[in-house]
Structure formats: C-alpha cells, structure tokens
C-alpha atoms as an extended CHARMM CRD file, in Angstrom:
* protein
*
        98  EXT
         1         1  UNK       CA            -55.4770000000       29.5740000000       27.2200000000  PROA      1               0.0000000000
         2         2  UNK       CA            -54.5690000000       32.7600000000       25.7020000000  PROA      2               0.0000000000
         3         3  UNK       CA            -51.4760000000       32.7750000000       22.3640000000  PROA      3               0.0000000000
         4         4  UNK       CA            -50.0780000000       36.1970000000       22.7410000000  PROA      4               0.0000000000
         5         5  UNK       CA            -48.3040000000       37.0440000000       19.4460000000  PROA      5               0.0000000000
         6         6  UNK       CA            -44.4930000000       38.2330000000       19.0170000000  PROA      6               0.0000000000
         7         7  UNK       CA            -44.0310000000       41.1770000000       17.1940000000  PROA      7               0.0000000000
         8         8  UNK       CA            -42.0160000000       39.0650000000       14.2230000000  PROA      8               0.0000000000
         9         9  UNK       CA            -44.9110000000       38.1170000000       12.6650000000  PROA      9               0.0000000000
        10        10  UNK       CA            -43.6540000000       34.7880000000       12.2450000000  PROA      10              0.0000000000
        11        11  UNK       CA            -44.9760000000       31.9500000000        9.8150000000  PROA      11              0.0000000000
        12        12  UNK       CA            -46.5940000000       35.2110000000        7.8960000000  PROA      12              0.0000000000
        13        13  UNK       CA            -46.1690000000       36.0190000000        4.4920000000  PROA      13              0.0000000000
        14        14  UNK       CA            -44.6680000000       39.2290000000        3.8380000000  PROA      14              0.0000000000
        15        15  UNK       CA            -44.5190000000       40.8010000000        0.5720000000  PROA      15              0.0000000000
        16        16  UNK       CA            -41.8680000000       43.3480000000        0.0550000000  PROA      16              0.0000000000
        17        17  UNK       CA            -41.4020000000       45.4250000000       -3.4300000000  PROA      17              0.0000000000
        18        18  UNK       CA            -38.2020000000       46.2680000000       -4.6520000000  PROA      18              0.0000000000
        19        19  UNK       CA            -38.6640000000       50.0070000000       -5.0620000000  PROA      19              0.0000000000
        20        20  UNK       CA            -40.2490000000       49.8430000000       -1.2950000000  PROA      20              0.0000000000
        21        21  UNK       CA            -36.4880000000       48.7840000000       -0.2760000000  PROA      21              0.0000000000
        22        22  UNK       CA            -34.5560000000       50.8480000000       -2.7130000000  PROA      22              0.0000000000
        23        23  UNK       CA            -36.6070000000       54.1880000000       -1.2780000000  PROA      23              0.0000000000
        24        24  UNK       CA            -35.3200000000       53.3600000000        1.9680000000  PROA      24              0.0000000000
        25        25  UNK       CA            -31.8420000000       52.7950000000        0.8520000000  PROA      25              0.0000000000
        26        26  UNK       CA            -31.9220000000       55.6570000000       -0.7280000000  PROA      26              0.0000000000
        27        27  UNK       CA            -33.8210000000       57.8660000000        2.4070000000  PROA      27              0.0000000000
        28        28  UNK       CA            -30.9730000000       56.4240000000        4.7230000000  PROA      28              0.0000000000
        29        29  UNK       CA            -28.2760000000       57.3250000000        2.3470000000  PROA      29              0.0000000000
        30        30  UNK       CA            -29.7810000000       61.3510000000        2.3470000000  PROA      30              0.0000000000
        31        31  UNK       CA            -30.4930000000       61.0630000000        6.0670000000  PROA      31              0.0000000000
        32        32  UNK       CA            -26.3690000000       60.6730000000        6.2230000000  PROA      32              0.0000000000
        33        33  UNK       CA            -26.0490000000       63.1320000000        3.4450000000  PROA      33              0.0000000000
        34        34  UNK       CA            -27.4770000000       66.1670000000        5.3260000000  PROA      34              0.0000000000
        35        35  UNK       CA            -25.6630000000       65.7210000000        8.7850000000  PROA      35              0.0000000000
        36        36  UNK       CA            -22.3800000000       64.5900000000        6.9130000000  PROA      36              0.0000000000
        37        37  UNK       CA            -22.3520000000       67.7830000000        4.9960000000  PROA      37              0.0000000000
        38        38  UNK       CA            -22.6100000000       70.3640000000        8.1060000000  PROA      38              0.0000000000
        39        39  UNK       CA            -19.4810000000       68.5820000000        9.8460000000  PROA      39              0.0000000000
        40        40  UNK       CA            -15.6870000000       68.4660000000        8.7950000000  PROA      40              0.0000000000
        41        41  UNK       CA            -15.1170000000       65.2010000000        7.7740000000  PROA      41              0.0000000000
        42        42  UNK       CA            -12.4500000000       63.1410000000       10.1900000000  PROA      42              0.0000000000
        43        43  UNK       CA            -10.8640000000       60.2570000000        9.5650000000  PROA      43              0.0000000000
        44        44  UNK       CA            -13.4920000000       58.6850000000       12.2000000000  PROA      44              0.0000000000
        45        45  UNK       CA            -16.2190000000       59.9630000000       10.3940000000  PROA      45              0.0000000000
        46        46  UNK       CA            -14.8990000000       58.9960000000        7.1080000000  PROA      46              0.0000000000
        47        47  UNK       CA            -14.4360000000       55.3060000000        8.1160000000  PROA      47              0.0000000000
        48        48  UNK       CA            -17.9500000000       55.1610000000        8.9870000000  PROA      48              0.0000000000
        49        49  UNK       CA            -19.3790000000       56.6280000000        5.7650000000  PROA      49              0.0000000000
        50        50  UNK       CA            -17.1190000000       53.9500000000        3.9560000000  PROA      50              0.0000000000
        51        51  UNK       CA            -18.7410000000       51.0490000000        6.1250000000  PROA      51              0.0000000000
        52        52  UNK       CA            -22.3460000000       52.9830000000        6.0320000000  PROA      52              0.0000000000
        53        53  UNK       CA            -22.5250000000       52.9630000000        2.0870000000  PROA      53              0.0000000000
        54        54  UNK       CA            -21.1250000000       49.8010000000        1.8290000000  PROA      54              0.0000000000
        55        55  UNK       CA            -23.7200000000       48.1760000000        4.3260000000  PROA      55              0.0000000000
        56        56  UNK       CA            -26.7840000000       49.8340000000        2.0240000000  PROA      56              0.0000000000
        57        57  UNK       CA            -24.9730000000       48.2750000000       -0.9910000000  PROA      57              0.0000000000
        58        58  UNK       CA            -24.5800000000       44.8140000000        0.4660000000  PROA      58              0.0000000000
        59        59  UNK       CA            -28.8120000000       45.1820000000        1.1450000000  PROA      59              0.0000000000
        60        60  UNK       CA            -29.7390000000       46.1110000000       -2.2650000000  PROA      60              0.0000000000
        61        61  UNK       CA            -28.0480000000       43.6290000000       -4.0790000000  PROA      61              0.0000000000
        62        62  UNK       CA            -29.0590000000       41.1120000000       -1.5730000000  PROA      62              0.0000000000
        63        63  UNK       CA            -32.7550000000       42.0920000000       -3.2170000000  PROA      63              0.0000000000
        64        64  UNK       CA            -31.2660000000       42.6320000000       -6.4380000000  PROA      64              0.0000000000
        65        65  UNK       CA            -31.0990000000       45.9750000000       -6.9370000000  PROA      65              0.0000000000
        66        66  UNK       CA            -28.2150000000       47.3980000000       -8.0820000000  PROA      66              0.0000000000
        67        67  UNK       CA            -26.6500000000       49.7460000000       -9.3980000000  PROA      67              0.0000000000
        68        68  UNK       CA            -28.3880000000       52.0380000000       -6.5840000000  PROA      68              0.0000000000
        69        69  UNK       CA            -27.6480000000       55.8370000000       -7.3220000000  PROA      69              0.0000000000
        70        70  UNK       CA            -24.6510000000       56.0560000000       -5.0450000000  PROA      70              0.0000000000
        71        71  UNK       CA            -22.8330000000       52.9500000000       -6.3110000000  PROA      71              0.0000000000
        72        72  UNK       CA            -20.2540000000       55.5710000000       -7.8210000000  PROA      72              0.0000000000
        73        73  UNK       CA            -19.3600000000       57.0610000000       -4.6930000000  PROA      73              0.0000000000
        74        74  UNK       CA            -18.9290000000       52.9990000000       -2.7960000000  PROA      74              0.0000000000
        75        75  UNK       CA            -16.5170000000       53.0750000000       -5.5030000000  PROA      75              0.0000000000
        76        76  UNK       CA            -14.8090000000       55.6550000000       -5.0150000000  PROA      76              0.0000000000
        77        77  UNK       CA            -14.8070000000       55.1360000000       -1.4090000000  PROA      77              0.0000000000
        78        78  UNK       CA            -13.9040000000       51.1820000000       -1.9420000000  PROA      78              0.0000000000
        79        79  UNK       CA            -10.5180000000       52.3050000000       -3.9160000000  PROA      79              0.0000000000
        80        80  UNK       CA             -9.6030000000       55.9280000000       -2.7960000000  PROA      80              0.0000000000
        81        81  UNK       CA             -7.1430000000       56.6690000000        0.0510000000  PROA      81              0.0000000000
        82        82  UNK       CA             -7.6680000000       60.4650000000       -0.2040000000  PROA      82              0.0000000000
        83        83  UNK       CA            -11.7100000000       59.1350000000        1.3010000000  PROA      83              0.0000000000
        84        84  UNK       CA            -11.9000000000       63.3790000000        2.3930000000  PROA      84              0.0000000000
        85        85  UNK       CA            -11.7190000000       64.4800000000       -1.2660000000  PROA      85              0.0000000000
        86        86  UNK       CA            -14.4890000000       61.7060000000       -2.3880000000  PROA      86              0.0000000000
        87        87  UNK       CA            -16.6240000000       62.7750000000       -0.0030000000  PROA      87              0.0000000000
        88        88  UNK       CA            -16.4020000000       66.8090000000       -0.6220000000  PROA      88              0.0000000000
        89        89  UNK       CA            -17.0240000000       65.7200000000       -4.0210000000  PROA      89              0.0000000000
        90        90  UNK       CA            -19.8510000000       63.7690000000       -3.7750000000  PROA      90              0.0000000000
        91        91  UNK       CA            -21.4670000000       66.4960000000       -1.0440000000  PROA      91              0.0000000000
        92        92  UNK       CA            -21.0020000000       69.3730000000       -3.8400000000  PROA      92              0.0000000000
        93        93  UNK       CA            -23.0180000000       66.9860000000       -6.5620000000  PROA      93              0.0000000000
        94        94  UNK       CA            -26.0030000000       66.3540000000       -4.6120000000  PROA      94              0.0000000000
        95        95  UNK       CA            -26.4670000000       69.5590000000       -2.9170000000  PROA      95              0.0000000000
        96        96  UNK       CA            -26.2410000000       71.0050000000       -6.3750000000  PROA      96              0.0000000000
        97        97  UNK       CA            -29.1290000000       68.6840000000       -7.4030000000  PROA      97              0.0000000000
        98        98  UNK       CA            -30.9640000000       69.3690000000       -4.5650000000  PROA      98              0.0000000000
C-alpha cells in the first residue's frame, strides 16, 4: 500500500521568518504599484487598492509586523473620501524613490 502525500504538507513543521513575510508584503504592494501607476485611477480601481492594502495590513499584523512601510497610505485610504488624490500622492513618492 502506497501513502501518496498532499501538497499541504500537513503535520509538518514549518518555520516562517518575519522579514520572509514582510518582503512579500512588501513585493505584492510594488507589484500593484507599477500597474496602478500606468492607468487612470477609477472609482473601481480605487476600491480595490483600498481593500488590496488593507488585506496586506491585516497579514502583517497577524505575524506582528507592523507598521509596514505603506501603513501611511492604509491610512489615508481608511479616512479619505477624495481616495484619487491619496493615491496620485502616494504614486509621485515612490516613483521619486525609485
């Protein structure tokens, strides 16, 4: 009798590092960056960046990291009704990092 194994990986230990997650936080949050940046924001669009950086801030501080780099701009998003202006702004600062 053969066991084939699931891909879960069940009953194994798995040891995940804090800055492992918070680089991927962070590589998902440029990912949306770069292709949010070469479109005209809509109000569609806009809705889903709110939901987007709110999901990747509910993860990190479910692992404890926080504040991750783009708290300020969840913030913004959280409270702001103008959400077109926040994210223009935000755009400008990081391609001006980059």
């Amino acid at each position: 009798m053969t066991h084939e194994h699931s891909h879960s990986d069940s009953g194994r230990l798995r040891i995940w590092y804090r800055d492992d997650i918070k680089n991927a936080l962070l590589s998902a949050y440029a990912a949306t960056l770069a292709t949010s940046s070469r479109q005209l924001p809509s109000q569609e669009s806009l809705s889903f960046r709110r939901g987007f950086v709110a999901a990747l801030v509910a993860v990190g501080l479910n692992f404890g990291i926080a504040p991750l780099p783009f708290a300020a701009e969840w913030n913004q998003l959280r409270t702001s009704d103008d959400l077109e202006s926040v994210v223009k702004a935000n755009a400008t600062t990081h391609d001006s990092t980059t």
